[in-house]
C-alpha positions as CSV (number, residue, x, y, z in Angstrom):
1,X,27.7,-42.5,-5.9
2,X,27.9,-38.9,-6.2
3,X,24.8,-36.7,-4.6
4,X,23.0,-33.5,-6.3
5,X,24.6,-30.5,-4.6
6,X,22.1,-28.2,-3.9
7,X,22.6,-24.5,-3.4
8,X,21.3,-22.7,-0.3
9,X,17.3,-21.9,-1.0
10,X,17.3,-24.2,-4.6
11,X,16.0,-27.9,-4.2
12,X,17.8,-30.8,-6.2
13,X,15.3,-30.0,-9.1
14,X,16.1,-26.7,-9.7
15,X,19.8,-27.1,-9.7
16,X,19.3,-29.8,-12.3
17,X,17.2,-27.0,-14.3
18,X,19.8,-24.5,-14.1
19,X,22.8,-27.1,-15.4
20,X,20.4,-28.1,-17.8
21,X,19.7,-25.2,-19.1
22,X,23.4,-24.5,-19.7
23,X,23.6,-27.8,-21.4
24,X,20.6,-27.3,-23.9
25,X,22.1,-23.8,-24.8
26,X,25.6,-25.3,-25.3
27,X,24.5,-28.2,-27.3
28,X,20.8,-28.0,-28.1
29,X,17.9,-29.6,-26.9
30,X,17.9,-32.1,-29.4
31,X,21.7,-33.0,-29.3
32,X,21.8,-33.3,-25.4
33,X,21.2,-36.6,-23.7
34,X,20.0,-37.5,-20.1
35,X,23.0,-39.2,-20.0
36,X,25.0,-35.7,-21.0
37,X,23.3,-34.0,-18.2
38,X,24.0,-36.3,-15.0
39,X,27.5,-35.8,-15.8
40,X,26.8,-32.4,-16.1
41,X,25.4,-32.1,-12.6
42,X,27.8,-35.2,-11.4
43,X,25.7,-38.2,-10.7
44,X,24.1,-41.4,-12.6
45,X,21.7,-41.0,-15.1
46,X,19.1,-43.2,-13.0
47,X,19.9,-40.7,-10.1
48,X,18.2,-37.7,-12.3
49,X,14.7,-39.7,-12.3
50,X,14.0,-38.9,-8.9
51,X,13.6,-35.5,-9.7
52,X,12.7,-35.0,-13.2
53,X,10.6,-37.1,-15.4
54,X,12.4,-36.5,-18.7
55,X,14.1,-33.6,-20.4
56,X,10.7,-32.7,-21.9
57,X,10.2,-31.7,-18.3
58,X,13.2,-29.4,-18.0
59,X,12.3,-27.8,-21.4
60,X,8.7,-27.0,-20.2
61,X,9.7,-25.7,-17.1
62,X,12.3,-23.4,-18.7
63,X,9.8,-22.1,-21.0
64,X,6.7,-21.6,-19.0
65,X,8.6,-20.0,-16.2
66,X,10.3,-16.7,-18.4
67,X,6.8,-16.9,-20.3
68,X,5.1,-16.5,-17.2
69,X,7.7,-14.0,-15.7
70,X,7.0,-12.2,-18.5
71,X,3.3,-12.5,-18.5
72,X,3.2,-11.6,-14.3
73,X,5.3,-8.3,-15.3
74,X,3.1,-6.9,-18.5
75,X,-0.5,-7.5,-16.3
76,X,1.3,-5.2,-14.1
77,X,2.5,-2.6,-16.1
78,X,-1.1,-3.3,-17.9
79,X,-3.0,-1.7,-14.9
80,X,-0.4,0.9,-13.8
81,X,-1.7,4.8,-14.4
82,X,1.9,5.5,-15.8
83,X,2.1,7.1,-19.7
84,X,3.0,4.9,-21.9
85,X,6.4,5.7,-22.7
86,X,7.5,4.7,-19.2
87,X,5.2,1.4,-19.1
88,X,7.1,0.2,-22.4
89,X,10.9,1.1,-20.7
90,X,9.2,-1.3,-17.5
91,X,9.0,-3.7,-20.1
92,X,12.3,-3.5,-22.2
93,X,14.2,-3.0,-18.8
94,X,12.3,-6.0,-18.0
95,X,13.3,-8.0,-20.8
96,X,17.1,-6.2,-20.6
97,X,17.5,-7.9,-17.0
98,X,16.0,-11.4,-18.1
99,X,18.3,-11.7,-20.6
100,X,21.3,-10.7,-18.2
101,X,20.5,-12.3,-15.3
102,X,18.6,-15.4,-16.7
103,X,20.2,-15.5,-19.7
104,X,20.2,-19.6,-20.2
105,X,16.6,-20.0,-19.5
106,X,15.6,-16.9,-21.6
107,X,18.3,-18.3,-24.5
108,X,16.3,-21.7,-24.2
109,X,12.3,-20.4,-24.5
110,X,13.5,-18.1,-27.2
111,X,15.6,-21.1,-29.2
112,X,14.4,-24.6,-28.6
113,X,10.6,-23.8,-27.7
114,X,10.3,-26.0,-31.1
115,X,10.7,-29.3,-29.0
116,X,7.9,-28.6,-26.5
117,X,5.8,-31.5,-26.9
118,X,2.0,-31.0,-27.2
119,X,-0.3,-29.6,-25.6
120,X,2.6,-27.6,-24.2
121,X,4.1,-25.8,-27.6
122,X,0.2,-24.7,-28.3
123,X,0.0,-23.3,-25.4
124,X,3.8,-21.8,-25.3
125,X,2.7,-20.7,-29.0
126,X,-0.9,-18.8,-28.1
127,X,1.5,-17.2,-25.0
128,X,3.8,-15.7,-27.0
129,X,1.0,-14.2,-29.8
130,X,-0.8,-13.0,-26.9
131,X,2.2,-11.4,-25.4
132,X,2.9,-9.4,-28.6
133,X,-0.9,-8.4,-28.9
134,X,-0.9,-6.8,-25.5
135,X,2.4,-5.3,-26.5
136,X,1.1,-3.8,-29.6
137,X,-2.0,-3.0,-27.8
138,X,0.0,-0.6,-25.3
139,X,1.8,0.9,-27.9
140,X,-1.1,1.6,-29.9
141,X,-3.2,3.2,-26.6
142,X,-0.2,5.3,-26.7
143,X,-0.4,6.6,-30.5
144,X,-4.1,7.0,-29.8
145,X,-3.2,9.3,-26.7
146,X,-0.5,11.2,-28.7
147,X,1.8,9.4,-26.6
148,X,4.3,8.1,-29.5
149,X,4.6,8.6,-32.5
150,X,2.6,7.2,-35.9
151,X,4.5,3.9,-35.9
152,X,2.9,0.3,-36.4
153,X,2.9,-1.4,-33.2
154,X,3.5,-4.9,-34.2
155,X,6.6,-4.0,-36.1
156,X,7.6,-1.9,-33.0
157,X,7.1,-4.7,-30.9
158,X,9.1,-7.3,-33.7
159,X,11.7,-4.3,-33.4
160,X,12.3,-4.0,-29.5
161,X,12.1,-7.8,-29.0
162,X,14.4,-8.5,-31.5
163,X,17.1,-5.7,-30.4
164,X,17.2,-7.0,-26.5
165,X,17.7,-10.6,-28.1
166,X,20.7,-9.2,-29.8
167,X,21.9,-9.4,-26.2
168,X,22.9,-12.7,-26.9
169,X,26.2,-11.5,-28.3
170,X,26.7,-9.2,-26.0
171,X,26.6,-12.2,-23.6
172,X,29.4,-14.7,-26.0
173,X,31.3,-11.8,-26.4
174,X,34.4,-10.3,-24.3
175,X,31.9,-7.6,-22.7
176,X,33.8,-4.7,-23.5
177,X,30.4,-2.8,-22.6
178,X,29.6,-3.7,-18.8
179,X,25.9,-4.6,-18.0
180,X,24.4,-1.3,-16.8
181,X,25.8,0.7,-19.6
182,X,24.8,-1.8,-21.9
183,X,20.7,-1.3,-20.0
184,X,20.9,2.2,-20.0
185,X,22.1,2.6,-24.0
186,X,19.8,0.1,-24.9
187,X,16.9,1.7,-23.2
188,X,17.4,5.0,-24.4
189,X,17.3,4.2,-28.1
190,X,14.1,1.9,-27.9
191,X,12.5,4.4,-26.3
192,X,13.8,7.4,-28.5
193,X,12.2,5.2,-31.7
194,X,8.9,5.2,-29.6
195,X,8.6,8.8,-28.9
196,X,6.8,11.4,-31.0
């Protein structure tokens, strides 16, 4: 019987994450079996309950982790003394990079969040609305300073989300624009919508 093969400085689990992550992106949650991912990673089905508990599991941990990745980076851009222009490009470059180096785990907490079982998708929910608050919250600090410009900062924030998930194309696509030109363009013209 075949063994997990785990990469230098990952355990078994987190190398059944990672495949699984590719596997809920290509299929969906819903549509992928435990049966789909051990042949995915190359063992038995049984083989996988040593490590996870179900693919409930692999969905929280997907989701909690980027939330919390996101959460660890915004508490400190929160408390840095930097105008707020350059706290909301920490962010966006922060959000860039997520979605090109973690792109499956980012793909799966923004798509198939819906099939966190409770008390996890309250609690996935009330982090993502809390997010967004703190977002607008820095945006508005900024309007108040005279830091950007008269804008709403919960449509900024829908805004700037929504154009770094467009990323997502960028990523099925033939990548005719490489990655740092891609950051650097993006960056610019969130931040150019923000200014005053």
């Amino acid at each position: 019987m075949a063994k997990i093969q785990s990469k230098r400085n990952s355990t078994k689990k987190e190398v059944i994450i990672e495949k699984a992550s590719r596997l809920f992106r290509e299929k969906g949650f819903g549509a992928a079996s435990m049966r789909d991912l051990a042949e995915h990673v190359g063992v038995e089905a049984a083989s996988l309950y040593n490590h996870i508990q179900s693919k409930s599991e692999i969905l929280q941990t997907i989701c909690f982790k980027v939330a919390n990745e996101f959460m660890t980076n915004l508490e400190q851009v929160e408390t840095s003394p930097q105008p707020t222009l350059k706290k909301m490009e920490a962010i966006i470059r922060l959000h860039i990079r997520m979605m090109l180096d973690q792109y499956e785990y980012v793909y799966i907490a923004d798509h198939e969040w819906r099939h966190l079982p409770e008390p996890y998708l309250s609690n996935f929910l009330n982090q993502r609305r809390n997010y967004r608050k703190r977002l607008s919250d820095i945006i508005e600090g900024g309007i108040v300073k005279g830091e950007v410009k008269a804008i709403d900062p919960y449509t900024a924030v829908l805004v700037i989300l929504s154009a770094i998930s467009g990323i997502d194309s960028w990523q099925r696509s033939r990548k005719t624009t490489n990655a740092e030109t891609l950051e650097s363009n993006m960056v610019k013209y969130l931040i150019e919508g923000l200014k005053k």
